[in-house]
C-alpha positions in Angstrom: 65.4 -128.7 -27.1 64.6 -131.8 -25.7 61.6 -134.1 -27.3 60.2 -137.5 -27.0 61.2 -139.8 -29.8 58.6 -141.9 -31.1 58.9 -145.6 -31.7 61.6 -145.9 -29.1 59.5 -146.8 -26.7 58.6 -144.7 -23.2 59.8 -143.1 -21.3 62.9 -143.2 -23.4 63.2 -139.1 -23.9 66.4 -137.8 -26.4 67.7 -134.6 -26.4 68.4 -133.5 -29.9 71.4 -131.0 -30.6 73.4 -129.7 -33.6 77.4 -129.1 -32.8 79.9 -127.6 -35.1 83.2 -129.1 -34.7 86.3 -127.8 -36.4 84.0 -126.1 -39.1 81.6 -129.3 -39.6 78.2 -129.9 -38.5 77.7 -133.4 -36.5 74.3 -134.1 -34.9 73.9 -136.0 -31.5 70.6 -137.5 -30.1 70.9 -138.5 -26.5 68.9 -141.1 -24.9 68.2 -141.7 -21.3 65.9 -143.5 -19.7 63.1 -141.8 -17.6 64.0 -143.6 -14.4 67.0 -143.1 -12.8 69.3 -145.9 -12.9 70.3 -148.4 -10.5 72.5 -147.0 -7.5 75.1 -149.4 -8.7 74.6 -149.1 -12.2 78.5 -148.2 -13.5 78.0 -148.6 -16.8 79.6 -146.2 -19.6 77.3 -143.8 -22.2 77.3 -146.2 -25.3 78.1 -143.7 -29.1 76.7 -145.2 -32.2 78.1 -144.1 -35.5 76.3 -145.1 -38.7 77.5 -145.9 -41.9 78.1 -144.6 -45.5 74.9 -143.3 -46.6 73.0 -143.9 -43.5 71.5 -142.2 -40.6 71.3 -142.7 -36.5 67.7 -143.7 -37.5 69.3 -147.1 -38.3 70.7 -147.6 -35.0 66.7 -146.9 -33.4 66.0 -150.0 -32.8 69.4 -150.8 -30.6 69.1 -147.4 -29.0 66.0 -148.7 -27.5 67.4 -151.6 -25.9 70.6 -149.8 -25.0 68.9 -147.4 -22.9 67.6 -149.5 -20.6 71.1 -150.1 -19.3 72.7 -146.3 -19.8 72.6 -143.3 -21.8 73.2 -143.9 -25.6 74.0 -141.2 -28.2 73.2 -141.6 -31.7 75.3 -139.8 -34.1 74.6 -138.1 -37.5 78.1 -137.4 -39.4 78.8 -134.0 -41.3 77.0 -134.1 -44.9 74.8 -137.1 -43.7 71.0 -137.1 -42.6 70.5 -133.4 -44.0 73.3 -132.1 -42.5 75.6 -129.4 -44.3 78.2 -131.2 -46.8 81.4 -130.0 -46.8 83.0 -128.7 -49.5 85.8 -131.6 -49.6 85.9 -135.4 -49.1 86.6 -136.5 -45.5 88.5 -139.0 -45.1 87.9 -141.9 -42.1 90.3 -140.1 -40.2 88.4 -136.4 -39.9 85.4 -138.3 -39.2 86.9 -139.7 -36.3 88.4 -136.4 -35.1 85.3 -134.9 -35.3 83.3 -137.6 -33.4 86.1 -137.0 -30.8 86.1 -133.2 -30.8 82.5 -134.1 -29.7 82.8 -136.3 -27.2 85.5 -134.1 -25.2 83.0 -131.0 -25.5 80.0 -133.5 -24.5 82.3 -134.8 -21.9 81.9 -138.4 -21.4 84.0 -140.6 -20.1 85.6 -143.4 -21.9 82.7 -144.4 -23.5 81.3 -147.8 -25.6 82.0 -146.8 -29.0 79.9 -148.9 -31.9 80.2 -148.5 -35.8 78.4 -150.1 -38.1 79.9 -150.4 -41.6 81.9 -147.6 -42.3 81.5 -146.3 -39.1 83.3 -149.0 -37.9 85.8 -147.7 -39.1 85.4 -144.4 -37.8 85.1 -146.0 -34.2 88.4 -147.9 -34.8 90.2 -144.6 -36.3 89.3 -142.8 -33.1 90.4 -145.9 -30.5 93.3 -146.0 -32.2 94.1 -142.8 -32.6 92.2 -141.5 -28.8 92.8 -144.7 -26.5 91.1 -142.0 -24.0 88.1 -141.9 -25.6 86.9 -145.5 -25.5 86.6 -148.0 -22.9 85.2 -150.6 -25.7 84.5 -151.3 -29.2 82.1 -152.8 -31.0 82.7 -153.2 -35.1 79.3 -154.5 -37.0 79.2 -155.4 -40.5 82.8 -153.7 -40.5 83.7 -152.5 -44.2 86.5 -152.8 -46.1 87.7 -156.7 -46.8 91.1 -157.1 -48.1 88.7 -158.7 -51.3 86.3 -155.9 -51.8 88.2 -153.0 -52.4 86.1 -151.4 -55.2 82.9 -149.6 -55.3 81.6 -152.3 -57.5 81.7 -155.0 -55.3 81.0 -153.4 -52.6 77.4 -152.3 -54.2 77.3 -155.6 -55.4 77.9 -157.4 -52.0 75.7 -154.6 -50.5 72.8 -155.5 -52.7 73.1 -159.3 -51.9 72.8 -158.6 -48.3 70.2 -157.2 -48.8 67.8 -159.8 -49.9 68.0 -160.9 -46.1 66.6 -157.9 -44.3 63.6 -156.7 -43.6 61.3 -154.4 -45.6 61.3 -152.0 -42.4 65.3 -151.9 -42.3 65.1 -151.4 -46.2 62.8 -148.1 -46.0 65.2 -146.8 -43.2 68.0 -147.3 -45.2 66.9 -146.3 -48.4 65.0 -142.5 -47.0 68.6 -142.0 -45.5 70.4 -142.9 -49.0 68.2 -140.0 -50.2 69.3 -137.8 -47.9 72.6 -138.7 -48.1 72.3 -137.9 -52.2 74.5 -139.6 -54.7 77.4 -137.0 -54.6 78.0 -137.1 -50.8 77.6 -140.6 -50.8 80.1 -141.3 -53.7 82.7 -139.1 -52.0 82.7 -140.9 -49.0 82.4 -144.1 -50.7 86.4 -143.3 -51.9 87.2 -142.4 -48.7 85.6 -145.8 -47.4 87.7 -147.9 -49.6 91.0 -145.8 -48.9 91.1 -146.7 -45.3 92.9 -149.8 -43.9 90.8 -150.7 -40.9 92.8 -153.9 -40.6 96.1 -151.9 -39.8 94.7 -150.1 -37.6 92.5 -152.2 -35.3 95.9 -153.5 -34.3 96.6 -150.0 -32.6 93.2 -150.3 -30.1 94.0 -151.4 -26.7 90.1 -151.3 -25.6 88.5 -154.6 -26.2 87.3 -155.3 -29.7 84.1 -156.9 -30.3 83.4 -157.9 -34.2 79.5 -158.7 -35.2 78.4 -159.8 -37.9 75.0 -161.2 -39.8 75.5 -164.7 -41.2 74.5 -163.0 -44.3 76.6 -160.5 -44.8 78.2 -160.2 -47.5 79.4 -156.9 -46.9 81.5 -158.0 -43.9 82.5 -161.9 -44.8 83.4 -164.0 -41.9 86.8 -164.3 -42.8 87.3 -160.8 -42.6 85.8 -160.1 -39.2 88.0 -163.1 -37.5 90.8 -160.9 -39.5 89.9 -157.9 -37.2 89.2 -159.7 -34.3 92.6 -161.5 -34.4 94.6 -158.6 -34.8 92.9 -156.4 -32.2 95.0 -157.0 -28.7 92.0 -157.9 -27.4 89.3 -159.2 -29.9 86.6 -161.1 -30.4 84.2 -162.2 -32.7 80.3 -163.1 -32.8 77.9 -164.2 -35.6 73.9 -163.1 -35.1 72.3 -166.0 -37.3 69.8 -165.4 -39.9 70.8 -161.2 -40.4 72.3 -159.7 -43.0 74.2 -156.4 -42.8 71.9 -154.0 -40.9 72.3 -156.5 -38.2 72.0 -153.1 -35.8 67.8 -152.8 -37.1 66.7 -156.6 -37.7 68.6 -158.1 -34.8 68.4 -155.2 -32.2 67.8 -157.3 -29.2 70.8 -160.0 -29.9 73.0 -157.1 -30.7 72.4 -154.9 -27.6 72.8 -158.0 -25.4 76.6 -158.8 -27.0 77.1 -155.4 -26.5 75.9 -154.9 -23.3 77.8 -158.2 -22.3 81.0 -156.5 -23.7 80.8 -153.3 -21.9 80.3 -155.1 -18.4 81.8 -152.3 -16.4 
């Protein structure tokens, strides 16, 4: 049914649908703007997937920008966001079936994919994996570094990035932890650090955009010029003075390096 979304701004309107895929649950909120879009406006529907433990409420503030050029979709992923859990672990690669499965039922064409954190990876599974069902990619905070293969140091790095965002990215992220629960969020967490983004980045032909806070610790600069070197065609950008929910404190910079990357 469709609703108006507050805080994104009028006359931004989102239509709000549950879709079972394969025997999981994923959620989609659609955005579109409430004017129609430029005669010559060519660009492709933008899909944000969120991270481990998070929610599409993170990506809100992006969305918002993002619309203004196209239709965005926001994504929640089986067992996050109060969806159903499933009974087993899924690793990076179901996640990135399933998104997939939904875009061919949803039918868009080639669209911008962009992960943040461990959807990053998802985004980079399902480039890889379905060249058809990108036509760009764009990696932020991207998790897992060569160096912070553990769940310790990821909390720990986590933690420290933390310290640098703001109190109204903080509540977002920490209501959707909640809903994540610890179990869920654990079991993903192994599935996280058992997929070698870097070895597959190397397998997208779409162009790769990497982005990164200049505090991240979660996604080190070293790493994301990793990724960005070994996609065929990659680059990197730093946002200064975010940390790693560039996607919430940075919204505007973000959706203009986007925006610049899926130039049609």
């Amino acid at each position: 049914m469709p609703l108006t979304v507050r805080g994104l701004g009028a006359p931004d309107a989102a239509d709000v649908h549950e879709h079972r895929i394969d025997g999981l649950v994923l959620r989609a909120r659609t955005l579109r703007h409430g004017t129609a879009a430029p005669p010559d406006d060519a660009r492709a529907d933008t899909v944000l997937v969120h991270g481990l433990g998070s929610s599409s409420a993170t990506f809100a503030p992006l969305a918002r920008h993002l619309v203004r050029a196209g239709t965005v979709h926001l994504l929640d992923l089986p067992g996050f966001a109060r969806l159903p859990r499933p009974r087993h672990r899924l690793e990076v690669e179901e996640l990135a079936s399933v998104v997939v499965g939904w875009i061919e039922r949803a039918g868009l064409e080639r669209p911008v994919l962009v992960g943040h954190s461990m959807g990053a990876q998802v985004v980079t599974e399902m480039a890889a994996a379905a060249p058809e069902s990108a036509s760009g990619v764009v990696l932020l905070g991207p998790t897992t570094d060569l160096e912070g293969r553990s769940a310790a140091r990821q909390m720990l790095r986590l933690a420290r990035s933390t310290a640098h965002e703001s109190n109204a990215a903080r509540a977002v992220l920490m209501r959707a932890y909640a809903e994540c629960g610890p179990r869920w969020y654990l079991s993903e967490l192994r599935a996280m650090l058992g997929h070698r983004v870097e070895e597959r980045v190397g397998d997208v032909r779409a162009p790769v955009l990497v982005v990164r806070g200049d505090h991240d610790r979660v996604a080190p600069a070293r790493w994301t010029a990793l990724l960005a070197d070994t996609a065929p065609h990659g680059r990197a950008a730093t946002v200064p003075g975010a940390g790693h929910a560039v996607m919430y404190d940075r919204a505007r910079e973000v959706a203009d390096l986007v925006l610049e990357h899926a130039v049609p």
